[in-house]
N, C-alpha and C positions, 0 to 999 in steps of 0.2 A: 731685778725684774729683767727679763729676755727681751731683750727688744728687735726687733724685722728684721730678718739676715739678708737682705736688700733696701737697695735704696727704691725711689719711687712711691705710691701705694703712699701718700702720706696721712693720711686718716686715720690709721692702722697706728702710727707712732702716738699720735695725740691721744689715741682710745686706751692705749698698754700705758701710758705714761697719765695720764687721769688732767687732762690741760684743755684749757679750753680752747678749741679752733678758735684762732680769731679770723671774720668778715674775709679776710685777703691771704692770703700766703703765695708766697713761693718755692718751688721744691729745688733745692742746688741739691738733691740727692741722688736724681736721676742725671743720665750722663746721655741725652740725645741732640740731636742738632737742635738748639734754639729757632733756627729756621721755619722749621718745620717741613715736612712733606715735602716734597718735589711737586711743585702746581699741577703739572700733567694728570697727577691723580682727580684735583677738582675738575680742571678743567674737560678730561675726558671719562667721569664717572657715567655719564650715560651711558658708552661702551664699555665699561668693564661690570654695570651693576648687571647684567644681562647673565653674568655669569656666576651669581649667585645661585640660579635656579638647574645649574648645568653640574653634571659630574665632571669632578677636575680628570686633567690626564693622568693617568697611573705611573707616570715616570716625572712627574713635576712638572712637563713640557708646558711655555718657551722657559723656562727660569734655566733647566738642565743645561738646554743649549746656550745657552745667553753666559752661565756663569764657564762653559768650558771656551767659548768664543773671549773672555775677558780673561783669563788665564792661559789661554793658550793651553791646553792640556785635553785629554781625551775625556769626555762621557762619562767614561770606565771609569775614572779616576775620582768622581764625584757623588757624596751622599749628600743628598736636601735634607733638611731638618727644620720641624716646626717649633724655629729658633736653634740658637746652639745649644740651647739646657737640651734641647731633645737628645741633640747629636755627644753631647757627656754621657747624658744615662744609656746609651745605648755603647758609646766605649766601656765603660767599665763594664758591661758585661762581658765584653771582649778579657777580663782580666779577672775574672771569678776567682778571688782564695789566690790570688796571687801577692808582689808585692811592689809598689808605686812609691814612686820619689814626690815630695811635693816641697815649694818653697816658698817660705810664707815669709810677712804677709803676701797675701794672696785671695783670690778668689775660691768664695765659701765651695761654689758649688763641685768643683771637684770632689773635694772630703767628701761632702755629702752624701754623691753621686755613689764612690768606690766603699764609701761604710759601708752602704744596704750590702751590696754585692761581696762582702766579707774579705775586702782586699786590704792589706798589710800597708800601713800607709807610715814611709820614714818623712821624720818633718825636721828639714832643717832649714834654718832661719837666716836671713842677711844681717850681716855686723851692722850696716850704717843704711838705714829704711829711707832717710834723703837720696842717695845717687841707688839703694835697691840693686848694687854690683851683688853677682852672683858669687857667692863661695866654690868656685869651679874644682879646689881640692877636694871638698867636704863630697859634689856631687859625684866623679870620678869612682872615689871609693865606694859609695852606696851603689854606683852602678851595678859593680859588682857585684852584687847581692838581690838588686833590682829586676823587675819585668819593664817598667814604663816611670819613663820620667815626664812630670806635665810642668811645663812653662806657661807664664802669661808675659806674649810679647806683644805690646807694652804692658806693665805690669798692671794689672787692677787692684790696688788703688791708690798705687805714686804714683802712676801714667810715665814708668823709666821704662825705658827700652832697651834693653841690653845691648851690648855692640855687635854686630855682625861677625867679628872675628870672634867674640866667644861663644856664637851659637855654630859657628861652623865645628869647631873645638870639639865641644859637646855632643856631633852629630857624628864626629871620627871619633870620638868616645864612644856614644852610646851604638856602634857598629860592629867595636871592636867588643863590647862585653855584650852584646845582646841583648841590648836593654831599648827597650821602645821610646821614641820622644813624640809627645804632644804637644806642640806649639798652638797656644789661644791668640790669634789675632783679629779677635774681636774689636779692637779698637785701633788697628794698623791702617785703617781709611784715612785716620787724622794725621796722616803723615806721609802716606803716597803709598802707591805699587814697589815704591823701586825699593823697601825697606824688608816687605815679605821675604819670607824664606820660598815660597811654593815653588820659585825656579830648581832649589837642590832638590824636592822630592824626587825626580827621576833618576837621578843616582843614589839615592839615602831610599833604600822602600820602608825602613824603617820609622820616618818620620811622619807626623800626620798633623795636619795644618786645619783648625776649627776656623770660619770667618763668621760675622754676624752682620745682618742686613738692618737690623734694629737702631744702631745708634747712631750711623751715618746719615742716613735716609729717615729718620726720626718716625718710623711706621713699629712703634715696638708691639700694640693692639695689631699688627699682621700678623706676627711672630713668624719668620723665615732667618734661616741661618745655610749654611752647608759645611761641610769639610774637604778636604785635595788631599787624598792619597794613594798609596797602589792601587791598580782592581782588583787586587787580592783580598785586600782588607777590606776594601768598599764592599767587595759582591757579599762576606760575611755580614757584614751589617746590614748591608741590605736585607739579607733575609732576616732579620730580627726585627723591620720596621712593618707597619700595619697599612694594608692598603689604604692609598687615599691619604694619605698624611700628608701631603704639604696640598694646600687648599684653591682652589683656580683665581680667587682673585689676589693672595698670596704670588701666586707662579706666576701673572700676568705683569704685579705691581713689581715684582724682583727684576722681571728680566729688562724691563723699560728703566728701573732706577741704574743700572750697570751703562745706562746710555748715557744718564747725566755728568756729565764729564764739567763741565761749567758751574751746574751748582756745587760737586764737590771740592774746587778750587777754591770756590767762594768760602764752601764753611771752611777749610783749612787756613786759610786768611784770617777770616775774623775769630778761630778757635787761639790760633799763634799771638794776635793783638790783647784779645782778651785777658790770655792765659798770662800773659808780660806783665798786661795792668795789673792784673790782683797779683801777680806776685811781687812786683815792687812795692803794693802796697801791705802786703802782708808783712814783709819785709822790713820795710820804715816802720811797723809797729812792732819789731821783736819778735815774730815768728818764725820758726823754722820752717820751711818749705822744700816738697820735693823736688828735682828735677825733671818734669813731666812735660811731657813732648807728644800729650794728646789733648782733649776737650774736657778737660777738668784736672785739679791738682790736687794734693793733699797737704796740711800743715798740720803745725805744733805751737798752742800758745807758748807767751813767754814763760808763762808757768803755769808747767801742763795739771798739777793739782786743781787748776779752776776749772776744767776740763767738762764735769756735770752741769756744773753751774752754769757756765757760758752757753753749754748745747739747750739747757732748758730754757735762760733768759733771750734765746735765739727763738724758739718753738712760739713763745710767749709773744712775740715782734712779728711772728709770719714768715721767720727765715726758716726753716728746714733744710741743715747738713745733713751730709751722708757719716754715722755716728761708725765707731771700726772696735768697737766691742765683739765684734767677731771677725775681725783678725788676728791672729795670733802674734805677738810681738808689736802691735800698735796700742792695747788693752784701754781706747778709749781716749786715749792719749792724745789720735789725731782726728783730724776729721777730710773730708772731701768735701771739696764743692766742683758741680759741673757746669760748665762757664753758659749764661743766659744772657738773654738779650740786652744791650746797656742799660737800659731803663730799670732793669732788676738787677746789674752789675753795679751798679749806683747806687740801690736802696739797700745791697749789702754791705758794702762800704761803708755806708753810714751808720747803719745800725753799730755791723761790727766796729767802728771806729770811735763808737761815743760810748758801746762798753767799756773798750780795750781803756780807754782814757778813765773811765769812774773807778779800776780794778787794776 
């Protein structure tokens, strides 16, 4: 049976899987700040509900300016997107009947994105999915032959981060053969500014840098994302977007969360403590674990055969992993979890730890 090529949405799992909701669940599928929201939203919805009834501005404004003021970077340089799935489907049009590098595991939505659009898509896989280290030979040669190589930096869904010295690599590679890179740093918030690539785009125009507003800021029901790169490539995409796409209370709530500077210190802290606990504990039970340096991790039981059985006897208890039946080279094998609040860091533990003990 297919089961949701995202996490989140957890109803959807229990209705394809034939299980009974039970009363309470939790969803470790989804990978948003536990936190939740930045207050400023409750606290000032009287001034922003006002703008439900208003047409947004036609250039995303304050979000546009807000996110080229947080980058340092020109206007020109920046497409919004309602979310970064927007900002994928509208690359791959960029690359119609061409041919894209992809490295899995990895996130669904690329494939998905470049299928429709009949793009050639080479898949090559990492030796060892704990450290997610890049095959930098394997990518080099494909360049060759390549239009656009897409990374996820950090990766979704080991949360690894490739080194800084092999994305520079890669960027005097994919320069030198003409081949386009897309950096996904959608989840590069959990780790700071100073880890982004988006200071090389001014010398690399062939580089283009996706960010997501969604998981930091836990507003993924706003759905706001953008990308940073040339105005070359921006103004083409630009015109292939529909007026009025990114929404005023969208563009109001982006450009205020790029202020909070204190609450994202905060979730970095408590993602880093979190992310330590479960994997010591995963750990002292025989799990293999990735090295992940975001807001959720992935493992591997001690024996991954039980691998069905534990996801269901999971469902069954109210926990909801994130299942990787659709990644390619993980085939179920691992799972995610995206780090929540103690009180539900606790009720996994338990669960999982009093399986792990009967099996």
């Amino acid at each position: 049976m297919s089961l949701p090529n995202h996490g989140a949405n957890p109803h959807r799992l229990y209705e394809q899987l034939s299980i009974q909701k039970p009363l309470q669940i939790i969803d470790f599928s989804e990978n948003v700040n536990p936190a939740g929201p930045p207050m400023f939203i409750q606290e000032n919805w009287g001034e922003l509900f006002h703008l439900i009834s208003r047409y947004p501005d036609p250039q995303g404004q304050p979000f546009l300016s807000a996110v080229a003021d947080f980058h340092g970077v020109s206007e020109a340089q920046i497409l919004l997107g309602n979310g970064a799935a927007e900002i994928f489907s509208l690359l791959a049009l960029l690359f119609h009947q061409k041919k894209a590098i992809v490295i899995d595991p990895t996130f669904s939505e690329y494939e998905a994105t470049l299928a429709v659009n009949d793009v050639e898509i080479i898949h090559l896989e990492v030796e060892d999915i704990a450290t997610w280290k890049l095959p930098i030979e394997s990518i080099i040669r494909a360049m060759q032959q390549a239009d656009i190589l897409y990374l996820c930096t950090p990766n979704n869904p080991t949360g690894v981060l490739p080194s800084k010295e092999d994305l520079l690599f890669l960027m005097e590679e994919g320069k030198k053969a003409n081949c386009s890179i897309v950096l996904d740093e959608a989840f590069i918030d959990w780790i700071g500014e100073d880890a982004s690539m988006i200071p090389y785009i001014k010398d690399n125009p062939h580089i283009m840098i996706v960010r997501s507003m969604t998981k930091m800021y836990a507003i993924a029901g706003v759905r706001l994302g953008y990308m940073v790169a040339s105005p070359t490539i921006i103004e083409r995409l630009q015109q292939k977007t529909s007026h009025w796409h990114i929404n005023g209370l969208a563009a109001a709530i982006g450009a205020a969360c790029l202020k909070e500077s204190k609450y994202r210190d905060e979730a970095i802290r408590y993602a880093q403590k979190s992310r330590k606990e479960l994997t010591s504990f995963l750990q002292r039970h025989g799990c293999q674990t990735t090295k992940s340096m975001t807001n959720y991790v992935s493992f591997q039981l001690p024996q991954p055969k039980q691998s069905k059985l534990f996801f269901h006897a999971m469902l069954e208890k109210g926990i909801v992993l994130r299942h990787t039946e659709n990644f390619r080279g993980m085939n179920g094998e691992w799972f995610r979890v995206g780090m929540k609040d103690e009180k539900a860091m606790q009720a996994l533990q338990k669960e999982m730890g009093s399986w792990l003990k009967q099996n």
